[in-house]
C-alpha positions as CSV (number, residue, x, y, z in Angstrom):
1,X,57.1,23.5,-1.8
2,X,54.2,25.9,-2.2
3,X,54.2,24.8,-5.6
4,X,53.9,20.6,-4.7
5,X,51.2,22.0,-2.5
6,X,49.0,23.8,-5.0
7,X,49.2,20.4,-7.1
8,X,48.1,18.1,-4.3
9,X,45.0,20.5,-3.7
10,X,44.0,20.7,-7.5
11,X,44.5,16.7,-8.0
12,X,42.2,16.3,-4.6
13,X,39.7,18.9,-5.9
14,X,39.8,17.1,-9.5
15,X,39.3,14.0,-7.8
16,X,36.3,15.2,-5.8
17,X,34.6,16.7,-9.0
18,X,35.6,13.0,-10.7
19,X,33.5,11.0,-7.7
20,X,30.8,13.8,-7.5
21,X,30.0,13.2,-11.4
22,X,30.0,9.3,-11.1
23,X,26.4,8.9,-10.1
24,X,24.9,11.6,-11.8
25,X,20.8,12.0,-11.8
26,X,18.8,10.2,-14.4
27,X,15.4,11.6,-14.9
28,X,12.8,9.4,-15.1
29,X,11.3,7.7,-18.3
30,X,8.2,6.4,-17.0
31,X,6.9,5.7,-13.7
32,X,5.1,2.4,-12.9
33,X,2.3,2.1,-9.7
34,X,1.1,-0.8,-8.2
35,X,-1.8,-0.3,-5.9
36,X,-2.9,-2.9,-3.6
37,X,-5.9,-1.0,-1.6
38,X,-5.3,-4.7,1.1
39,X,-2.0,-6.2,1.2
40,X,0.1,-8.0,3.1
41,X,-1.3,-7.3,7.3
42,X,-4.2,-5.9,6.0
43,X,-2.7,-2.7,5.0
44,X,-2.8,-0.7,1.6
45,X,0.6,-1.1,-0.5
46,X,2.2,0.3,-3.7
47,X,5.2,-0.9,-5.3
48,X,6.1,2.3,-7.7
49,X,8.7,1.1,-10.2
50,X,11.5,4.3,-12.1
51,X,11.8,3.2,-15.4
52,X,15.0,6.1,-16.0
53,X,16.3,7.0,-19.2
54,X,17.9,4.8,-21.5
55,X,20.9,7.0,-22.3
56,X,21.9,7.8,-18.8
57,X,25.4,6.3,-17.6
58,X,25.3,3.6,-14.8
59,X,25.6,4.6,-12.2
60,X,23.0,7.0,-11.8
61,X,20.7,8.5,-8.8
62,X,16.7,8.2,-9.4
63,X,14.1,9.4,-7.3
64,X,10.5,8.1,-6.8
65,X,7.8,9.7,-5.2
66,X,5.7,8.2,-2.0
67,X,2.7,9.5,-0.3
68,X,4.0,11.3,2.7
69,X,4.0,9.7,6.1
70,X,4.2,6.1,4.3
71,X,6.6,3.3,5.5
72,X,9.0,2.2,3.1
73,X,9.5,-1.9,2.9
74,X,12.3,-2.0,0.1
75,X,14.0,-0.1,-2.4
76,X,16.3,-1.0,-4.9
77,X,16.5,-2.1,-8.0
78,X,15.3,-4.6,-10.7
79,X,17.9,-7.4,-12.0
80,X,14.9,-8.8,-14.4
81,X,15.7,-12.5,-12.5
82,X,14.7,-14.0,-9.2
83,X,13.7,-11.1,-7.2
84,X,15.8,-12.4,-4.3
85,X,18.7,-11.2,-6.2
86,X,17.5,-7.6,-6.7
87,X,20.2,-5.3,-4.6
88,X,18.7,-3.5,-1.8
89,X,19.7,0.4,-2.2
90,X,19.8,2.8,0.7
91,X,17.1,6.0,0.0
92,X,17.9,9.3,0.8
93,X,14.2,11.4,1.7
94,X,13.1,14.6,0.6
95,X,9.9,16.2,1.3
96,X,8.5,18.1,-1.3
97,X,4.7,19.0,-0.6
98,X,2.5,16.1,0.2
99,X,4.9,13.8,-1.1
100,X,8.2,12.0,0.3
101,X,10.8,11.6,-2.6
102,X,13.6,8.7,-2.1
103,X,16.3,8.7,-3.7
104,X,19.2,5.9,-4.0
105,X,21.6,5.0,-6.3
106,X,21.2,2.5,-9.5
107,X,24.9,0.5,-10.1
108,X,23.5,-2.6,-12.6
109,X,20.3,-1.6,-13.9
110,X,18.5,1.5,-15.3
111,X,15.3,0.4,-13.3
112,X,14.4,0.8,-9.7
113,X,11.6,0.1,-7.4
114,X,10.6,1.1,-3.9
115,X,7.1,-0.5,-1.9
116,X,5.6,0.9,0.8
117,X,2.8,0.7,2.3
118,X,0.3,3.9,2.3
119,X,-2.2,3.8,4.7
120,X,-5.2,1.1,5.3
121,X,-8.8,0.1,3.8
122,X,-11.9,1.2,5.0
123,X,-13.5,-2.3,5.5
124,X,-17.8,-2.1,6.2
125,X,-19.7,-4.7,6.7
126,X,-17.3,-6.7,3.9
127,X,-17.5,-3.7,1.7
128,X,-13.9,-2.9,1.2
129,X,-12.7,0.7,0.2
130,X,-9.6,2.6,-0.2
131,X,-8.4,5.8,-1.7
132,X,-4.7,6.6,-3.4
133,X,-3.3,10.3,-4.5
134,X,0.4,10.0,-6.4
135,X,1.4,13.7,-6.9
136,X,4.2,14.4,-9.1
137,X,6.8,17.0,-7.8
138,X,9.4,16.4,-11.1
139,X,8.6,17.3,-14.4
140,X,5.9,15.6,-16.9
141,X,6.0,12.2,-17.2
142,X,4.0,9.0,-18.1
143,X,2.6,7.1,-15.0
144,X,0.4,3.5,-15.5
145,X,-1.1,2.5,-12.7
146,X,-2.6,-1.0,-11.9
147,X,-4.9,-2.3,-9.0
148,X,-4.0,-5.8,-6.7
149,X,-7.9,-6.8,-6.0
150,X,-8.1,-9.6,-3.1
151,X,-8.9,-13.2,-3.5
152,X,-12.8,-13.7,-3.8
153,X,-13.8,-10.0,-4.1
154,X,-17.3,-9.6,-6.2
155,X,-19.0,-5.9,-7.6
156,X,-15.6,-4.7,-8.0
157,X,-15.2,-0.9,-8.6
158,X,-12.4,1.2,-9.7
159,X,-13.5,4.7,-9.7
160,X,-16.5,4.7,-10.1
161,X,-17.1,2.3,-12.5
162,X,-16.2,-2.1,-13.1
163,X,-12.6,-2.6,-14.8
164,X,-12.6,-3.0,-17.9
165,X,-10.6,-6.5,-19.6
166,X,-9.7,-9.7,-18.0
167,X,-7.4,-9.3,-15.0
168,X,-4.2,-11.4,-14.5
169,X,-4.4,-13.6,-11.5
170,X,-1.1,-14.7,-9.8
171,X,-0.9,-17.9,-7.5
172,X,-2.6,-16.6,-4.1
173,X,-5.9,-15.6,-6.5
174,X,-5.0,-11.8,-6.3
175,X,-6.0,-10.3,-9.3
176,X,-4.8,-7.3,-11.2
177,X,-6.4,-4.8,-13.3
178,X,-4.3,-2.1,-15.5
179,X,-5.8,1.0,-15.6
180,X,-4.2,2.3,-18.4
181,X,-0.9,5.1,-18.5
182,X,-1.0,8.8,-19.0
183,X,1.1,12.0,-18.7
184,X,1.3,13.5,-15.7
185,X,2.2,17.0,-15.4
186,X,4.3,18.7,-12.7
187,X,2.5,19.2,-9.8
188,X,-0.8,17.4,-11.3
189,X,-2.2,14.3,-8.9
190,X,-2.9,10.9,-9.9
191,X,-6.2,9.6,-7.9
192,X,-7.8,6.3,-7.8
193,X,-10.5,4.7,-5.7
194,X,-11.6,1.3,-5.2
195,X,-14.2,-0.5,-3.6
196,X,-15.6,-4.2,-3.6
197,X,-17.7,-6.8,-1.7
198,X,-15.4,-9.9,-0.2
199,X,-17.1,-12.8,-0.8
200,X,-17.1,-14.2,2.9
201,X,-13.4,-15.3,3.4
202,X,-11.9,-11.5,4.2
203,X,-11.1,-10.4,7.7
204,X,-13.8,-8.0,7.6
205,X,-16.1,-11.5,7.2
206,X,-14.7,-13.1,9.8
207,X,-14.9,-10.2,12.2
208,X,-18.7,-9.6,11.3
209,X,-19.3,-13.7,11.8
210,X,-17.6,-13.3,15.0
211,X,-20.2,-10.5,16.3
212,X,-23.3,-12.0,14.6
213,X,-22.4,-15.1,17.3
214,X,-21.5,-13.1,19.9
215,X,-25.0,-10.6,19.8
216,X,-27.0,-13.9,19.5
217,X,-25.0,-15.6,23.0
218,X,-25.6,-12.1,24.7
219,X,-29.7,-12.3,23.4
220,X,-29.4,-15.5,24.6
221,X,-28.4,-14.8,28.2
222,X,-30.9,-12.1,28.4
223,X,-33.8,-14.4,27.5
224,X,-32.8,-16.6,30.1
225,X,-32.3,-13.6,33.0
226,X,-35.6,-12.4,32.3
227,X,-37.1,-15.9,32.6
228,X,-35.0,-16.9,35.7
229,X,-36.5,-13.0,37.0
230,X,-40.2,-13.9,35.7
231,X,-40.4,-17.2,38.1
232,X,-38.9,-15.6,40.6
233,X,-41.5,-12.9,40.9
234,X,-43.8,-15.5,40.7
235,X,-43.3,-17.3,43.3
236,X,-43.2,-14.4,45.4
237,X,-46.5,-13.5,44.0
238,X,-48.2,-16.9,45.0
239,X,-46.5,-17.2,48.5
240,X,-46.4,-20.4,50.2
241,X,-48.4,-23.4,49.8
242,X,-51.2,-23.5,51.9
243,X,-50.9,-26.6,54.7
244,X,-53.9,-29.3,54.3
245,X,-55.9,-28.6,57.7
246,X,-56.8,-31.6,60.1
């Protein structure tokens, strides 16, 4: 009896070591970044894309890092098809310093993605700006990093300076700009900064259009209160009309 015991708990515990091992952690090949400084509401995105290692076992756990305090939209990972049929993955979080690492579990591909949105632009006068920090937490690894620019923008500037090459635009008229790949080391920071001029059709235009016509309707009324006030005193001034005598 003790005996048929002692095997039932060494089969459970082999089995539990078995389904712990399944999904073991693949460490990450490359990572991809996105960086749209105004997406979709008007607020800054990044899709950052785990490229893991070829010779990991499916399936396998990867982990991607996120600015802390940002909202992930969707994570998952990439079929290479119709992006309606990429399987939505449930993310474990983890902070480590100023960054919030999800993890989730990769069943078809070697590939995953997560988006998330990361803030929002500084928009002046049309002048659109915006700032991005990727930390890496892991070991080295390659990161490329490309920038979504907004339909119509004009003296675009990617830190510091006008990007370099043609950009790709898609169908809305975004464009996007590679910025080129490097090695990041652990604990080392990725930074980029953007700024350009919309060219009238932003929401920062329309909102400036809006209070250009709303200062001149309040200069406006003032003119006309302070000629309403000047006829008034006027009249005061000059009393009644003297009545013709007999």
């Amino acid at each position: 009896m003790r005996r048929r015991a002692l095997l039932t708990l060494l089969a459970a515990a082999g089995l539990g070591l078995l389904l712990s091992g399944v999904a073991a952690a693949a460490p990450a090949r490359e990572y991809q970044i996105q960086y749209s400084p105004v997406g979709n509401g008007g607020l800054s995105q990044m899709i950052v894309t785990v490229v893991a290692d070829p010779a990991a076992s499916l399936p396998a756990t990867v982990s991607v890092p996120i600015p802390a305090g940002s909202m992930v939209l969707w994570s998952g990972e990439l079929l290479g098809g119709d992006a309606a049929d990429d399987p939505l993955r449930e993310a474990t979080v983890e902070r480590i310093g100023d960054m919030d690492v999800y993890t989730f579990t990769l069943e078809q591909t070697l590939i995953g993605q997560v988006e998330a949105t990361v803030g929002e632009p500084t928009i002046v006068n049309d002048v659109v700006r915006s700032d991005l920090t990727w930390t890496n937490p892991g070991e080295a690894v390659p990161v490329s990093l490309s920038v979504v620019v907004e339909p119509g923008a004009q003296d675009i500037r990617i830190n510091g300076s006008p990007p370099d090459g043609k950009p790709q635009v898609n169908e809305v008229g975004e464009s996007l700009y590679p910025i080129g790949s490097q090695n990041v080391a652990a604990g080392a920071a990725l930074t980029v900064s953007t700024e350009w001029t919309r060219n009238g059709g932003g929401e920062g235009g329309e909102s400036s259009t809006l209070l250009s016509i709303v200062g001149t309707l309040l200069v406006m009324v003032v003119v006309v209160l302070v000629l309403v006030i000047v006829r008034q005193r006027r009249r005061i001034d000059e009393g009644p009309a003297a009545s013709d005598g007999p």
